[in-house]
C-alpha positions in Angstrom: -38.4 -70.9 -18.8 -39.5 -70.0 -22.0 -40.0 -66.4 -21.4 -36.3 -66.0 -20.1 -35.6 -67.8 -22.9 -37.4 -65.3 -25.5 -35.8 -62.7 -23.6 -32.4 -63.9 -24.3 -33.4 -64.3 -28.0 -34.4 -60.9 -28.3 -31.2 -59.5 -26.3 -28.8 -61.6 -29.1 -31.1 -59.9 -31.9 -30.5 -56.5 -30.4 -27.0 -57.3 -30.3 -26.0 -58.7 -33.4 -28.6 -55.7 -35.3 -26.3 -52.9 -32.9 -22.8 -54.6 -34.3 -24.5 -54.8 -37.8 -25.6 -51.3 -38.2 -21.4 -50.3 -36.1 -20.3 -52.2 -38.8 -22.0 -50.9 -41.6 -21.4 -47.4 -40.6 -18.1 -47.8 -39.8 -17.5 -49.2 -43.6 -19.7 -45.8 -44.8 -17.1 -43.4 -42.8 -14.2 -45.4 -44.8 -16.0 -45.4 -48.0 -16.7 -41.4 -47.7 -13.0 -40.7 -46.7 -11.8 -42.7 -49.9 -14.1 -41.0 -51.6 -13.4 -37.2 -50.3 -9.3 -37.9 -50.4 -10.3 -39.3 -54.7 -11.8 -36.3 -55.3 -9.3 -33.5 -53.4 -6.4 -35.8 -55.5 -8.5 -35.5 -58.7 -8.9 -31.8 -58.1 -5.2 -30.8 -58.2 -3.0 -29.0 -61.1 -0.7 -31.1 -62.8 2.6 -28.8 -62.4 3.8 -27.7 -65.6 7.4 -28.6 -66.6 10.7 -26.2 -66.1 11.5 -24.5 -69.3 15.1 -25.2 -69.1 15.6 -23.6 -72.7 13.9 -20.4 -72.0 15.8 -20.0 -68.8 19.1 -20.4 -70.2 18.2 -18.4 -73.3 17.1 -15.5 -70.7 20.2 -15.8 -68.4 22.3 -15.4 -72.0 20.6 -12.1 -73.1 21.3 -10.9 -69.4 24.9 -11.4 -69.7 25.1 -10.3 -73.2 23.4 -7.1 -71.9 25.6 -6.7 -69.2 28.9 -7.6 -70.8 27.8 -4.9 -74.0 27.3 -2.0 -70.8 30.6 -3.1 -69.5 32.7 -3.0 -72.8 30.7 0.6 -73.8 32.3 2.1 -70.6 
């Protein structure tokens, strides 16, 4: 009776050290992913802002070039 018994202790030890180290591992592969998706985030370019200004200032010279062409015809 007592070897069974021994046997079934070391069975529930192999067990509970199998779902441990799952465990652990599967934590790990989360950990890494955070991780990896912290750094790719971290790693982009901050977009720079429209120049509004600069754009209507450019569209204004356009016309002013076009309308001078158009009244020297």
């Amino acid at each position: 009776m007592a070897d069974i018994g021994s046997n079934q202790n070391r069975y529930n030890t192999s067990v509970a050290t199998n779902y441990d180290a799952a465990t652990s591992a599967i934590q790990n592969q989360r950990d890494n992913i955070y991780a990896n998706a912290s750094s790719q985030i971290n790693g982009l370019k901050t977009p720079a802002m429209p120049d509004y200004l600069g754009a209507a200032l450019k569209i204004g010279g356009s016309v002013k070039t076009y309308m001078d062409k158009v009244n020297a015809s």
